[in-house]
mmCIF file of the C-alpha atoms, coordinates in Angstrom:
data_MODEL
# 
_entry.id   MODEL 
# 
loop_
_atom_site.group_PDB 
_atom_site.id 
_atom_site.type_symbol 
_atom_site.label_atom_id 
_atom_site.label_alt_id 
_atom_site.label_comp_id 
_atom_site.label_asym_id 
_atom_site.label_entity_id 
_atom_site.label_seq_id 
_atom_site.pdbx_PDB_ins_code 
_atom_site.Cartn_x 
_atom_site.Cartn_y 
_atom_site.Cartn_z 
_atom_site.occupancy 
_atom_site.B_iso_or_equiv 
_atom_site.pdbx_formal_charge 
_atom_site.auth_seq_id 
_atom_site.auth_comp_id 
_atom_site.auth_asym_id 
_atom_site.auth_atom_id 
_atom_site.pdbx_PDB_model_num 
ATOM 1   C CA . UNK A 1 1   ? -18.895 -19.616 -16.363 1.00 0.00 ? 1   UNK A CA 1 
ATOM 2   C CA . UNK A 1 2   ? -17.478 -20.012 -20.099 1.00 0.00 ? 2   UNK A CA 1 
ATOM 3   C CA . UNK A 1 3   ? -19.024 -20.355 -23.368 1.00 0.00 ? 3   UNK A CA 1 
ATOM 4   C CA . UNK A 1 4   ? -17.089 -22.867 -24.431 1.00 0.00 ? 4   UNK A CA 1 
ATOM 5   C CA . UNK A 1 5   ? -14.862 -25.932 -24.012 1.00 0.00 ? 5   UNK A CA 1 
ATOM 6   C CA . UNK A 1 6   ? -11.805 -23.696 -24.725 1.00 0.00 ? 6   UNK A CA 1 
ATOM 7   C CA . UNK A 1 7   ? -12.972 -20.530 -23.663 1.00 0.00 ? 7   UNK A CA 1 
ATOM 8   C CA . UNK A 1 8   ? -11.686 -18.452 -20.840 1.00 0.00 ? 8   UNK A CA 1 
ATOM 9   C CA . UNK A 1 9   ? -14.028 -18.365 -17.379 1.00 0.00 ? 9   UNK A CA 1 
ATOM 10  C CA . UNK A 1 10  ? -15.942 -15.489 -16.725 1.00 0.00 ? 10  UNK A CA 1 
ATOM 11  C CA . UNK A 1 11  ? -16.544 -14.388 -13.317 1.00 0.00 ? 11  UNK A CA 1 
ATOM 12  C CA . UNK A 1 12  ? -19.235 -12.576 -12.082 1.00 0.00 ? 12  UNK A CA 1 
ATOM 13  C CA . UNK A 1 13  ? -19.648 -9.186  -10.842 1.00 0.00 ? 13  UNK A CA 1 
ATOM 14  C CA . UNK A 1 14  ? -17.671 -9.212  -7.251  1.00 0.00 ? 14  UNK A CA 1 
ATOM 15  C CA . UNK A 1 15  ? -15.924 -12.639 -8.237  1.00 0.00 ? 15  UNK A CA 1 
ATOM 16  C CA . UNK A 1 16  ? -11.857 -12.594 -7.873  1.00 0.00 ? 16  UNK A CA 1 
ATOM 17  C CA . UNK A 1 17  ? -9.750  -15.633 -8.305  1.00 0.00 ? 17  UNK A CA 1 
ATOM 18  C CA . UNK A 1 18  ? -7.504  -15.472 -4.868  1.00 0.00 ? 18  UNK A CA 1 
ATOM 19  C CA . UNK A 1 19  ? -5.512  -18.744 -5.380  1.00 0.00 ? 19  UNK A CA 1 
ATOM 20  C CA . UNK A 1 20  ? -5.526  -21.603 -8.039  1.00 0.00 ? 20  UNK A CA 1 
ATOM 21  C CA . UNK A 1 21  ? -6.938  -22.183 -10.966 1.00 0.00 ? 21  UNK A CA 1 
ATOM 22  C CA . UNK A 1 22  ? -9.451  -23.579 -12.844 1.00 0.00 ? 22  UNK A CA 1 
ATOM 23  C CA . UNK A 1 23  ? -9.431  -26.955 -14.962 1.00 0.00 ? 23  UNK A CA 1 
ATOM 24  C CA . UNK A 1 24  ? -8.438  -26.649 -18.573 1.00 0.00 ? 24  UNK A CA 1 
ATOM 25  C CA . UNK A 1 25  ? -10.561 -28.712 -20.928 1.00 0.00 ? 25  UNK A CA 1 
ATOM 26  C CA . UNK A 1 26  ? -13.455 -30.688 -19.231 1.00 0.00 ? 26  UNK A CA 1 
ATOM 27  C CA . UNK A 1 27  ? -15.157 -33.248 -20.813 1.00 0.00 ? 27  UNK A CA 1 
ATOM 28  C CA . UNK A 1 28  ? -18.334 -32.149 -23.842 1.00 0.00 ? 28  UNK A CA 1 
ATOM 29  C CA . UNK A 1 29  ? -20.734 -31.105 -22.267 1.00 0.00 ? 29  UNK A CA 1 
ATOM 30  C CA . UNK A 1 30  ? -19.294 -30.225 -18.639 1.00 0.00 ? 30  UNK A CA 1 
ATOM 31  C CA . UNK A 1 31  ? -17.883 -26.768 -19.846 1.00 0.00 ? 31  UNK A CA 1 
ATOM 32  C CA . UNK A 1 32  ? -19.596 -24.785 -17.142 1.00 0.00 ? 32  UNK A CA 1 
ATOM 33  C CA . UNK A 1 33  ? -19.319 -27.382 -14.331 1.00 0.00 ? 33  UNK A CA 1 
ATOM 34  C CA . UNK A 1 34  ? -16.380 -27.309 -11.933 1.00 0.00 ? 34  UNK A CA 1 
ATOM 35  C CA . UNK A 1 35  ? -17.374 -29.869 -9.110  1.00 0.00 ? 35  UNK A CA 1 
ATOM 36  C CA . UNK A 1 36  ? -15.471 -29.471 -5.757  1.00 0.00 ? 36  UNK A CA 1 
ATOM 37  C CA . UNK A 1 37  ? -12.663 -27.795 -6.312  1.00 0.00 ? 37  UNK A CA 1 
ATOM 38  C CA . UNK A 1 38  ? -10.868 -27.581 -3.389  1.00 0.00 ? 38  UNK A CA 1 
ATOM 39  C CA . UNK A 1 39  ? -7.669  -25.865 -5.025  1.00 0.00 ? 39  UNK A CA 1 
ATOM 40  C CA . UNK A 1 40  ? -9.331  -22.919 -6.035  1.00 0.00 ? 40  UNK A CA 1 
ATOM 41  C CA . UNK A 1 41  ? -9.780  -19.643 -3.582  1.00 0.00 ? 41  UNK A CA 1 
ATOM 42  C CA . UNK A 1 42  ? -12.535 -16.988 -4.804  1.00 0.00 ? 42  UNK A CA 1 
ATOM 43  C CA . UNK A 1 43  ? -13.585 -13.801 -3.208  1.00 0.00 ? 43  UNK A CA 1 
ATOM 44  C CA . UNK A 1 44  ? -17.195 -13.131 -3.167  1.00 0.00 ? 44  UNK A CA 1 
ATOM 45  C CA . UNK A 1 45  ? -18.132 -9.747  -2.474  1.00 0.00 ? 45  UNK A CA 1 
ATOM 46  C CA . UNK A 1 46  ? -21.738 -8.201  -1.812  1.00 0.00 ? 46  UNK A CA 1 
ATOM 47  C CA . UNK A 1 47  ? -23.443 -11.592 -0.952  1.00 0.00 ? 47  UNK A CA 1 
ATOM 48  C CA . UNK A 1 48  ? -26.359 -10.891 1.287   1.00 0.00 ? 48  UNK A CA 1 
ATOM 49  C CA . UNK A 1 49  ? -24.958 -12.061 4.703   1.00 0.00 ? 49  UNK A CA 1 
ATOM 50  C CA . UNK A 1 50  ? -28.021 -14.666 5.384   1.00 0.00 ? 50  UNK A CA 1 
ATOM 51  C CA . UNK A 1 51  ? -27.251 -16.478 2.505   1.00 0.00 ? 51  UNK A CA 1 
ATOM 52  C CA . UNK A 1 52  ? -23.535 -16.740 3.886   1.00 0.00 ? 52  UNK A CA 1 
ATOM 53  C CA . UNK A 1 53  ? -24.403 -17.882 6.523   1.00 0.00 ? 53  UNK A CA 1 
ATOM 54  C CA . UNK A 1 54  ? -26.691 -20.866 5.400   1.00 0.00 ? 54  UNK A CA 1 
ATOM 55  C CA . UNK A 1 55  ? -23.636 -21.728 2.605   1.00 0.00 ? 55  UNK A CA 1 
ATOM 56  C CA . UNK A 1 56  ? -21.033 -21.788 5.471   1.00 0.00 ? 56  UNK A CA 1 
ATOM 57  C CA . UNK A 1 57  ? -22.824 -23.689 7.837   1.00 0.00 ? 57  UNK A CA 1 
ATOM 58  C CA . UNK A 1 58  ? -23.789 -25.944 5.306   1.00 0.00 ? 58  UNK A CA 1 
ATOM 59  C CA . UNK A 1 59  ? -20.231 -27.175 4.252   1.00 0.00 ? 59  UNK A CA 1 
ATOM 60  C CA . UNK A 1 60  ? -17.816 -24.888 6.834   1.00 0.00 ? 60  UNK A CA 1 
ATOM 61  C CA . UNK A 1 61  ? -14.447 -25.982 5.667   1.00 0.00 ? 61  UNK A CA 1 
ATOM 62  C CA . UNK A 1 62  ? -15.505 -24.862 2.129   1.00 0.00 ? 62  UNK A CA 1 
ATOM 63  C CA . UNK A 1 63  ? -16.351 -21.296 3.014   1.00 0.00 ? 63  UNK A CA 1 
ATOM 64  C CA . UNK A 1 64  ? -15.074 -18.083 5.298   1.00 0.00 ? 64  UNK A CA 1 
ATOM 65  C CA . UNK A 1 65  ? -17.386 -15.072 6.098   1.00 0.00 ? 65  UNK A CA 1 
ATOM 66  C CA . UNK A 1 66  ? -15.019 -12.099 6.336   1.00 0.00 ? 66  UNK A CA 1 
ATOM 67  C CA . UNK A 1 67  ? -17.263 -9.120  7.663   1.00 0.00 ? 67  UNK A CA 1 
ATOM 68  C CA . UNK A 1 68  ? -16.269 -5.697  6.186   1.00 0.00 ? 68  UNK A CA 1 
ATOM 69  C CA . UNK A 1 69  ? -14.885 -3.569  8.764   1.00 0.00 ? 69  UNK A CA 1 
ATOM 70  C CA . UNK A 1 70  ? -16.407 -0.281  10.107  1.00 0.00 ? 70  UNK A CA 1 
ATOM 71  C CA . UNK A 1 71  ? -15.309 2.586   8.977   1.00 0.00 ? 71  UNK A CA 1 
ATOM 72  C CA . UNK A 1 72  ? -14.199 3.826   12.459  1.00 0.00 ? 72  UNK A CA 1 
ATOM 73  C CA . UNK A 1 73  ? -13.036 0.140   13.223  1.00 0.00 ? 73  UNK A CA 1 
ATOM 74  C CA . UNK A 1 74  ? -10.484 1.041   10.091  1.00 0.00 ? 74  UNK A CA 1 
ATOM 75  C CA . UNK A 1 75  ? -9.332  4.623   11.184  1.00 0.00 ? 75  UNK A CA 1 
ATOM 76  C CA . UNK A 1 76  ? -8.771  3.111   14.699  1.00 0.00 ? 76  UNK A CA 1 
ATOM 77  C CA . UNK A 1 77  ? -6.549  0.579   13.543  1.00 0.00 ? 77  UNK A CA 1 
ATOM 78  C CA . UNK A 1 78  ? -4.769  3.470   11.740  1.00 0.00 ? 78  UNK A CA 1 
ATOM 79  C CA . UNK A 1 79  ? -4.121  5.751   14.579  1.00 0.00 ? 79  UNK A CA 1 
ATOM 80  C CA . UNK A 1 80  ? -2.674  2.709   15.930  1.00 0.00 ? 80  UNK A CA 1 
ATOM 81  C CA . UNK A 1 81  ? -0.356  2.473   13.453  1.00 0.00 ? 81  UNK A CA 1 
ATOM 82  C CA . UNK A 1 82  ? 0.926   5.808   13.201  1.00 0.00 ? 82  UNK A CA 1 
ATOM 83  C CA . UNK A 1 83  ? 0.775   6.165   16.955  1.00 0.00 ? 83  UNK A CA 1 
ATOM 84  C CA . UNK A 1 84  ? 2.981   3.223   16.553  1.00 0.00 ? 84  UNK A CA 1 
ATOM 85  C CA . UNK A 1 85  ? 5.073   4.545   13.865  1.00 0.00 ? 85  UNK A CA 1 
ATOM 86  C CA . UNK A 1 86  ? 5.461   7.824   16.004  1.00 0.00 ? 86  UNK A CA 1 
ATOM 87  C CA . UNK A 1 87  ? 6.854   6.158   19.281  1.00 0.00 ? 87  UNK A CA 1 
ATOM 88  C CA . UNK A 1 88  ? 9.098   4.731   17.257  1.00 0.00 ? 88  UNK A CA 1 
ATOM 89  C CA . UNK A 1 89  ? 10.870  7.883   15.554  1.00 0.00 ? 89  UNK A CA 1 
ATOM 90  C CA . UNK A 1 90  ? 10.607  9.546   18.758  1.00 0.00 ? 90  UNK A CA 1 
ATOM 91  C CA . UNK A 1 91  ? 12.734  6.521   20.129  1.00 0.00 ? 91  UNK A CA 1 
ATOM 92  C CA . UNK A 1 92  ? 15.347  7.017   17.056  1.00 0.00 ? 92  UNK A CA 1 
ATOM 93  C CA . UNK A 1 93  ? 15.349  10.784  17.607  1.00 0.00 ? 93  UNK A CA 1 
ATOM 94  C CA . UNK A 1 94  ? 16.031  10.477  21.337  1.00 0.00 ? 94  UNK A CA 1 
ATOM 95  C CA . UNK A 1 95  ? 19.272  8.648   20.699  1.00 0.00 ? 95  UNK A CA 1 
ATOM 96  C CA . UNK A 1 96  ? 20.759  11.203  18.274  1.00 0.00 ? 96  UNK A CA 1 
ATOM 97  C CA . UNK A 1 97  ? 22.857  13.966  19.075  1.00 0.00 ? 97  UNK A CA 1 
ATOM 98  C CA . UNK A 1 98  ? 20.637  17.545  18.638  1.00 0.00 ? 98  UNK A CA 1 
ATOM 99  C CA . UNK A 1 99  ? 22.054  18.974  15.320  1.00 0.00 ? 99  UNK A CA 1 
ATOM 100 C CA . UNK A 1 100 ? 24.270  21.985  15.066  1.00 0.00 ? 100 UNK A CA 1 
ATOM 101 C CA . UNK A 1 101 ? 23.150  23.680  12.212  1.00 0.00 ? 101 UNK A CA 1 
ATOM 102 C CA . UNK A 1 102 ? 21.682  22.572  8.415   1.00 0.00 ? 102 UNK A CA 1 
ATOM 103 C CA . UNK A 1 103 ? 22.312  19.477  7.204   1.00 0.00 ? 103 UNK A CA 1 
ATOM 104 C CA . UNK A 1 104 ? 25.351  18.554  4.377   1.00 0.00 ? 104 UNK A CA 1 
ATOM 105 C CA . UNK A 1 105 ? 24.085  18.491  0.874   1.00 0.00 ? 105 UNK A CA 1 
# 
């Protein structure tokens, strides 16, 4: 939304801009409607997940329901990781020669 012709938007609480822009200028009177605007990208966060669901079945090219992931669905992906990460210094260590000593400075 905007106050004005000229004004900047406002977005509301939850509202990011991912990709494009909005229109600069509309015509009087049209200063808080958009229309389709197929090059913009927002993220809305905290919408109640029925009301999603009517919006993107309504019109599903226009709309994405990403689903927050569980906390333990987030830790497990990061054991992964560093499980990951670990095989592969344990790869790189394997091929070294053992060390003879400290290190040069």
């Amino acid at each position: 939304m905007r106050g004005g012709r000229y004004e900047e938007y406002r977005l509301g609480p939850g509202v990011t801009v991912i990709a494009g822009s909005f229109p600069e200028g509309l015509p009087r009177g049209a200063a808080n409607a958009l229309g389709n605007k197929e090059d913009v990208t927002l993220e809305v966060r905290d919408v109640p997940l029925a009301l999603a669901e009517r919006m993107a079945q309504a019109l599903p090219s226009a709309y994405e329901i990403i689903r927050k992931p569980s906390w333990r669905h987030a830790l497990e992906a990061e054991r992964k990781g560093l499980q990951s990460r670990l095989a592969d210094i344990e790869a790189a260590l394997s091929g070294l020669p053992p060390d003879e000593g400290e290190a040069p400075r």
